[in-house]
N, CA, C and O atoms as CSV, one atom per row, in Angstrom:
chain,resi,resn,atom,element,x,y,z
A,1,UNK,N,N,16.990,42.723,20.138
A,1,UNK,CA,C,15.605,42.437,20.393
A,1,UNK,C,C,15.417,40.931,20.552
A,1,UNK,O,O,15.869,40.194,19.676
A,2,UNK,N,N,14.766,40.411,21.632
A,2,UNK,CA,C,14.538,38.864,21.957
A,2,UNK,C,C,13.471,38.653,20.864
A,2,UNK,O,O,12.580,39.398,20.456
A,3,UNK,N,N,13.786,37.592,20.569
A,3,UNK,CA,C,12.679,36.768,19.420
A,3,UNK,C,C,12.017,35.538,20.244
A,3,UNK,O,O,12.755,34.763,20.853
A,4,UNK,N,N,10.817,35.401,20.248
A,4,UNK,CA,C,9.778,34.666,20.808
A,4,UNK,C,C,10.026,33.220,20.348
A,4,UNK,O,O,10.388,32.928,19.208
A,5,UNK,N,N,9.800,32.342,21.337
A,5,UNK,CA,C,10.178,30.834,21.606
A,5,UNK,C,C,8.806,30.173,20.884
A,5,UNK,O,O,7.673,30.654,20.862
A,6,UNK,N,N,9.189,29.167,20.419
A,6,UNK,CA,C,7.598,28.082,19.768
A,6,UNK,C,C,7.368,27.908,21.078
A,6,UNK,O,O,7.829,28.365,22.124
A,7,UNK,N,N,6.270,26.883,20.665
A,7,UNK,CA,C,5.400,26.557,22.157
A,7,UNK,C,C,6.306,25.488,22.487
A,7,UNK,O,O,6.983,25.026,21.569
A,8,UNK,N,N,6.404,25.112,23.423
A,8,UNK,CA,C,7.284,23.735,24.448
A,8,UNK,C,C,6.821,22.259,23.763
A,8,UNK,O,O,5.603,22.082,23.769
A,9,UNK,N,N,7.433,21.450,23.322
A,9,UNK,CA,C,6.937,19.899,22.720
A,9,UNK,C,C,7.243,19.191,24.026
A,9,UNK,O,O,8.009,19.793,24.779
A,10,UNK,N,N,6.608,17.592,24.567
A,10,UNK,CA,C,7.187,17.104,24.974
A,10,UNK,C,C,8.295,16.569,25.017
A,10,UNK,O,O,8.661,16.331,23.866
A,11,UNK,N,N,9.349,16.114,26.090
A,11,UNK,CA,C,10.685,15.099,25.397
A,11,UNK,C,C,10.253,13.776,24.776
A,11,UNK,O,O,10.478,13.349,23.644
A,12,UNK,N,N,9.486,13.155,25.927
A,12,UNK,CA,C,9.115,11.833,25.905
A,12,UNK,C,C,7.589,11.289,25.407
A,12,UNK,O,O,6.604,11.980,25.670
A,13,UNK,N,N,7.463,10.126,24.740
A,13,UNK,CA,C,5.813,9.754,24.436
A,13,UNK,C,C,5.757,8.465,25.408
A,13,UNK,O,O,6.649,7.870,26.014
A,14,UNK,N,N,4.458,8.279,25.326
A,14,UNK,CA,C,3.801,7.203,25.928
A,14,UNK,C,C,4.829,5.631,25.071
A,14,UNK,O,O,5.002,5.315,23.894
A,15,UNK,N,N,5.261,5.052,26.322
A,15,UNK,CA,C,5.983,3.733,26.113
A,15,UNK,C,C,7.541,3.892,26.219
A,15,UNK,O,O,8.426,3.074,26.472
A,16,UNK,N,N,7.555,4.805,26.027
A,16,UNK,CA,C,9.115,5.388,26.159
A,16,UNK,C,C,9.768,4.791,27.574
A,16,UNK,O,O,9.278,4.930,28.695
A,17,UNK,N,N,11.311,3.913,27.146
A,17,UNK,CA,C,12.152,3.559,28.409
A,17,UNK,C,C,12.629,4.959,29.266
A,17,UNK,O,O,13.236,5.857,28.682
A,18,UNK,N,N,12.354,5.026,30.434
A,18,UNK,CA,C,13.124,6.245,30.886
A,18,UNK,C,C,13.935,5.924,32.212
A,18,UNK,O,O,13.347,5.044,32.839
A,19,UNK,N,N,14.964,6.302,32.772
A,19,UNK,CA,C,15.877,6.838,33.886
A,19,UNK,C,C,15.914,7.874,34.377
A,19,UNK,O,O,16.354,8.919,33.898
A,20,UNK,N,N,15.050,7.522,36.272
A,20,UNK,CA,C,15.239,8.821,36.787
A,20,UNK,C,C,16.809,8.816,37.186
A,20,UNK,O,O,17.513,7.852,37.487
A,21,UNK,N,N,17.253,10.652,37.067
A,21,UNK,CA,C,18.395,11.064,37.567
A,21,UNK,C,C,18.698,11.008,38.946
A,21,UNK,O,O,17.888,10.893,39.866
A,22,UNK,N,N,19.641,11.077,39.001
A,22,UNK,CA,C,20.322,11.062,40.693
A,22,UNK,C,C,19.800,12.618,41.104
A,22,UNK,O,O,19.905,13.453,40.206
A,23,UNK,N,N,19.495,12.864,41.817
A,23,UNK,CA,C,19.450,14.575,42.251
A,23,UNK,C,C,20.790,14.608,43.030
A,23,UNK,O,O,20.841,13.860,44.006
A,24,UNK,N,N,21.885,15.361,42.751
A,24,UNK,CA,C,22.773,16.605,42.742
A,24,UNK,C,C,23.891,15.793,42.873
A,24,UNK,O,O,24.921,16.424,43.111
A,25,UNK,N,N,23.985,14.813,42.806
A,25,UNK,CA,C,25.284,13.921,43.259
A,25,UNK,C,C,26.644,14.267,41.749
A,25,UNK,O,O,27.866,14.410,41.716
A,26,UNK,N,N,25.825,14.269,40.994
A,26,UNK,CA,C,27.065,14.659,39.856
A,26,UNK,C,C,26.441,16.111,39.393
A,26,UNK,O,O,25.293,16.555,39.383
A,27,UNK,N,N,27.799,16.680,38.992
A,27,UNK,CA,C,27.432,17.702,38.065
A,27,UNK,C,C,27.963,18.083,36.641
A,27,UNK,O,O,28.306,19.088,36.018
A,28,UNK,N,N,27.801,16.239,36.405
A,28,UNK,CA,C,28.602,16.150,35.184
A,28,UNK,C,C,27.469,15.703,33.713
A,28,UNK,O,O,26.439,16.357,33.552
A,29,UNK,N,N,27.685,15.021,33.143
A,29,UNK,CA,C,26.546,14.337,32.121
A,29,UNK,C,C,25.608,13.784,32.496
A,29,UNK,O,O,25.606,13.482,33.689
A,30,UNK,N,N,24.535,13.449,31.742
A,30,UNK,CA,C,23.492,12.652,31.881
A,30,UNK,C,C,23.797,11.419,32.576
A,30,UNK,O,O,23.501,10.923,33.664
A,31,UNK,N,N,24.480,11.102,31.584
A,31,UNK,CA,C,25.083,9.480,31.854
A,31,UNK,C,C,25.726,9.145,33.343
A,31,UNK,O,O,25.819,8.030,33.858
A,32,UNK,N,N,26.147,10.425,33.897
A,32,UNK,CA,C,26.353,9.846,35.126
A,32,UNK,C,C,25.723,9.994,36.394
A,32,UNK,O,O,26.037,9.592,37.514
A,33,UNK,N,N,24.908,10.559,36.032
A,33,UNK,CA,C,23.235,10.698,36.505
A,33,UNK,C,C,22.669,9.973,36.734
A,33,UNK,O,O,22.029,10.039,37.784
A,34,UNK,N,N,22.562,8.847,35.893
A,34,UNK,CA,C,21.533,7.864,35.800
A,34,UNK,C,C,22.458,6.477,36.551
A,34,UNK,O,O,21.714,5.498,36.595
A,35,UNK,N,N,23.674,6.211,37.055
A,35,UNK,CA,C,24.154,5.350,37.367
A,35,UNK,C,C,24.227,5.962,39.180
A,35,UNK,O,O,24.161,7.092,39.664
A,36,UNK,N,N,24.394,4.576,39.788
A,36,UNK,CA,C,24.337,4.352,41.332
A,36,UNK,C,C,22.912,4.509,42.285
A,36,UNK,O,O,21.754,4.447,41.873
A,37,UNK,N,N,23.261,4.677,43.337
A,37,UNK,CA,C,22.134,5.466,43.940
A,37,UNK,C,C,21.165,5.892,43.879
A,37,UNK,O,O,21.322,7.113,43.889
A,38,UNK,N,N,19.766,5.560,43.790
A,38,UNK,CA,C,18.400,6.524,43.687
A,38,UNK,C,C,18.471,6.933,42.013
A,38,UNK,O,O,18.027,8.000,41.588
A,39,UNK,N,N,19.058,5.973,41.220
A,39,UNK,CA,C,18.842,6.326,40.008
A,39,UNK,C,C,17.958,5.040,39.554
A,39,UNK,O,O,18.463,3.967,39.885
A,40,UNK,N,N,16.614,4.957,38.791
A,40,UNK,CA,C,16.011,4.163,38.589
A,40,UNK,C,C,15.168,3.807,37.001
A,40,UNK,O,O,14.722,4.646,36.218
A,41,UNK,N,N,15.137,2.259,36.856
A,41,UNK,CA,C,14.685,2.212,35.409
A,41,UNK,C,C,13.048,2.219,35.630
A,41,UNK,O,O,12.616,1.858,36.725
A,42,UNK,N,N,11.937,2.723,34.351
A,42,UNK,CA,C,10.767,2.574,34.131
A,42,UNK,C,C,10.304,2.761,33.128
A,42,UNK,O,O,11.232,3.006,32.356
A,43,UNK,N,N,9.023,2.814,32.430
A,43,UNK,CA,C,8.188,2.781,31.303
A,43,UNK,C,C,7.175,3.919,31.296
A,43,UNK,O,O,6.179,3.683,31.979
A,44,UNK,N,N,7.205,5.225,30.616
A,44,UNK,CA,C,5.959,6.179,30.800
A,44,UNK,C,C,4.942,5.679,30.310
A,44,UNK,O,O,4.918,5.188,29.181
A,45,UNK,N,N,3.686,5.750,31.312
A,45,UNK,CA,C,2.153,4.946,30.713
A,45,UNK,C,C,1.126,6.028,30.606
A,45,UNK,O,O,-0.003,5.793,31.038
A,46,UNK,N,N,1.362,7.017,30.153
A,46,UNK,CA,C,0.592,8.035,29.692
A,46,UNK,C,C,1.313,8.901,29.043
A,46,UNK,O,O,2.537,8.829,29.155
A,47,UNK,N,N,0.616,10.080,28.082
A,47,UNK,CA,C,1.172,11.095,27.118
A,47,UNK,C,C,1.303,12.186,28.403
A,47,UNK,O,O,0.725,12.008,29.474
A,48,UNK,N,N,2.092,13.249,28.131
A,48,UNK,CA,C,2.595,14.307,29.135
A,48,UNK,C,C,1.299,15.123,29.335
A,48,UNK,O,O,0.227,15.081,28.733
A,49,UNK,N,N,1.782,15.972,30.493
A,49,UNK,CA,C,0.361,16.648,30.952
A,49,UNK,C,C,1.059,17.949,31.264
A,49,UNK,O,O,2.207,17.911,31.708
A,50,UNK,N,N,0.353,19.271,31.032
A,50,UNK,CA,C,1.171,20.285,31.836
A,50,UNK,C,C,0.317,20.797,33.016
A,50,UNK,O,O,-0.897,20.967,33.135
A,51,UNK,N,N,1.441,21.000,33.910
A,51,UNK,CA,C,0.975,21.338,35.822
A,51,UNK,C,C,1.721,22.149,36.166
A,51,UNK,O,O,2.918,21.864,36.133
A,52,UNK,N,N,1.284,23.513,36.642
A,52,UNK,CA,C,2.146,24.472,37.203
A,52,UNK,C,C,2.969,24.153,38.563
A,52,UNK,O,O,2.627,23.180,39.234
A,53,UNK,N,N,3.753,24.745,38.858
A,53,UNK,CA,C,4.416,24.293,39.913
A,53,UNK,C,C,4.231,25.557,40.930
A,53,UNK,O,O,3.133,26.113,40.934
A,54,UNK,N,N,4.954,25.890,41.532
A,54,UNK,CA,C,4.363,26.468,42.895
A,54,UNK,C,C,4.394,27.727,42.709
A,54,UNK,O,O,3.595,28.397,43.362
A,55,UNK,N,N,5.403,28.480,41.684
A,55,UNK,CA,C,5.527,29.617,41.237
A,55,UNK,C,C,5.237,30.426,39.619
A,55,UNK,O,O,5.569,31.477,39.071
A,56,UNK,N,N,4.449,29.259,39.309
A,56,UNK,CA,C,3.258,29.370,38.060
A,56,UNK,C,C,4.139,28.822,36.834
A,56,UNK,O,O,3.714,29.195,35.740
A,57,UNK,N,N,5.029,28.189,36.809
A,57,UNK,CA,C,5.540,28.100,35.916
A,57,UNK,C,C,5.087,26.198,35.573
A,57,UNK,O,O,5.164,25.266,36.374
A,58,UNK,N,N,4.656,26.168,34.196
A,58,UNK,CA,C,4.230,25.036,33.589
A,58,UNK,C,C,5.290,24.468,32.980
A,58,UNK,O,O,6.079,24.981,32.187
A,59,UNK,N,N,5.237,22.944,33.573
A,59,UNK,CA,C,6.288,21.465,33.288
A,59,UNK,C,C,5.344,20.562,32.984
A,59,UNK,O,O,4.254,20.260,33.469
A,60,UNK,N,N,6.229,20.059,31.747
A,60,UNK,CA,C,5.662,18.482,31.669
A,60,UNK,C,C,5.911,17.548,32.680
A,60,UNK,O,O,6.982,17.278,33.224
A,61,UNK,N,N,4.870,17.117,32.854
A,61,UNK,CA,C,4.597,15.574,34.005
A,61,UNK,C,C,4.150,14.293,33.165
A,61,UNK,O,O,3.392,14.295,32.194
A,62,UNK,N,N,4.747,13.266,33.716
A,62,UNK,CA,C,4.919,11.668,33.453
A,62,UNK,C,C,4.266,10.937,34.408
A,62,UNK,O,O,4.512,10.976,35.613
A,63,UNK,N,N,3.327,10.186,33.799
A,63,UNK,CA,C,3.363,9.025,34.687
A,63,UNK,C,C,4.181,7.914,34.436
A,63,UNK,O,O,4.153,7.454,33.295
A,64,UNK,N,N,4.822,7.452,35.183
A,64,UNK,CA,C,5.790,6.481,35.082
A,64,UNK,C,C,5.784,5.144,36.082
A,64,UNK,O,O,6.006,5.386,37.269
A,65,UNK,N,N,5.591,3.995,35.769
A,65,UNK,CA,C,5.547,2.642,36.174
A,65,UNK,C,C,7.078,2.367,36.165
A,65,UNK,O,O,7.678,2.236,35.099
A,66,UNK,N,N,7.635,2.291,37.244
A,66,UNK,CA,C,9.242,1.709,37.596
A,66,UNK,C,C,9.261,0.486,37.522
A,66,UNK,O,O,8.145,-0.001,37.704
A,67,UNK,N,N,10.158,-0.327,37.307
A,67,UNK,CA,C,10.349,-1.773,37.109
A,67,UNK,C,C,9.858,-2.332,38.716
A,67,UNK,O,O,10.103,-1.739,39.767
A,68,UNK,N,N,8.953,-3.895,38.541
A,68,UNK,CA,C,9.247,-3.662,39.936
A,68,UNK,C,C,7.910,-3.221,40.856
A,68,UNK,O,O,7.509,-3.692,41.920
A,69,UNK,N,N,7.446,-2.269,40.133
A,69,UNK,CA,C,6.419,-1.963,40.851
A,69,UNK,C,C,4.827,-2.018,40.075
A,69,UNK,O,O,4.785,-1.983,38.845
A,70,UNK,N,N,3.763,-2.090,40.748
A,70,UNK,CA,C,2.449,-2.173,40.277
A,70,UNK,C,C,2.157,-0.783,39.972
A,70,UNK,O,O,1.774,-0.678,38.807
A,71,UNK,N,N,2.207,0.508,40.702
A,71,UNK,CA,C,1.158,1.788,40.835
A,71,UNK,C,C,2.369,2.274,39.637
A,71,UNK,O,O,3.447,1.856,39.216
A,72,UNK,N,N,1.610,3.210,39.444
A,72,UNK,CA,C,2.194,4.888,38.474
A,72,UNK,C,C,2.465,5.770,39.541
A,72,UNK,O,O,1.824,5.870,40.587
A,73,UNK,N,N,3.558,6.462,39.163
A,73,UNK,CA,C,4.172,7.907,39.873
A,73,UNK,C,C,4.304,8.914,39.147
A,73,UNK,O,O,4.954,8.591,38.153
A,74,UNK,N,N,3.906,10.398,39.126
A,74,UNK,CA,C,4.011,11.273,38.709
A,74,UNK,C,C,5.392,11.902,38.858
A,74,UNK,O,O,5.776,12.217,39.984
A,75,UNK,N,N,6.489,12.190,37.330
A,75,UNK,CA,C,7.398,12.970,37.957
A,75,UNK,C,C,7.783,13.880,36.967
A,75,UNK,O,O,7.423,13.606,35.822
A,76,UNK,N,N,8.508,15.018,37.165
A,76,UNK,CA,C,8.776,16.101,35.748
A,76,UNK,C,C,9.578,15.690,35.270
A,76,UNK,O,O,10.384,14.909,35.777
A,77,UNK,N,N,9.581,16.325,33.560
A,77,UNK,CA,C,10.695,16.142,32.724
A,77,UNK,C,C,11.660,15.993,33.231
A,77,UNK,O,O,12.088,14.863,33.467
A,78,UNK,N,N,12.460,17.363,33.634
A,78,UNK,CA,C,13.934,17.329,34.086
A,78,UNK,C,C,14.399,16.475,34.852
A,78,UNK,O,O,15.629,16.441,34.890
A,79,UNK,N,N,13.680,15.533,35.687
A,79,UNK,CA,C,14.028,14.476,36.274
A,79,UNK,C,C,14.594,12.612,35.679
A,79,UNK,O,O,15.178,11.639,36.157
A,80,UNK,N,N,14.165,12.888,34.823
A,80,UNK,CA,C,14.471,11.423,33.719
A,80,UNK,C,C,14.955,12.115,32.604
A,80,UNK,O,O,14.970,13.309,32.304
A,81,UNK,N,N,15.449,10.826,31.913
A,81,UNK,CA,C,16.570,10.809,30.674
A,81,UNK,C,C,15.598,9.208,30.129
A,81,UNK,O,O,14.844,8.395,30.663
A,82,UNK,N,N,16.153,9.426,28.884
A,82,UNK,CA,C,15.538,8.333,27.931
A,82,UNK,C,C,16.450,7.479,27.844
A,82,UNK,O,O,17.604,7.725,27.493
A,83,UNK,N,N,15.900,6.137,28.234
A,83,UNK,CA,C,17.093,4.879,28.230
A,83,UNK,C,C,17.785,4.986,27.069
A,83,UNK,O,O,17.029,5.332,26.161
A,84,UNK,N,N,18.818,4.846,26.747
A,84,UNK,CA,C,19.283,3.984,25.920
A,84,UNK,C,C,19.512,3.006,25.197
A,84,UNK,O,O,20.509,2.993,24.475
């Protein structure tokens, strides 16, 4: 018999260093995710929000200020890792 999940916590809080991941280039650790290519450093400037995605399923979203830049970008959890 499946036993029922708590509710979802965020990963990350407001101020938190984060690294977006590379999309698909490794399929190895975090860590090598976050190095080369389209992998980038920033600062989340808001607490998480949940937003369904196209097939109803609810993710935490970030706004995130990248080094570098003035505006905020919205992006999901699974996409960043917490600096180190």
């Amino acid at each position: 018999m499946a036993t029922k999940k708590g509710p979802a916590t965020p990963k990350y809080k407001k101020g938190d260093r984060v690294i977006k991941k590379n999309s698909g280039q490794f399929a190895g650790e975090d860590t090598l995710k976050t190095q080369g290519k389209g992998a980038w450093r920033g600062v989340i400037t808001e607490d998480a929000f949940n937003k369904p995605d196209k097939r109803g399923a609810t993710r935490f979203h970030y706004k995130v200020l990248r080094d570098g830049f003035k505006s905020t970008e919205t992006y999901v959890q699974q996409m960043l890792v917490k600096e180190p």
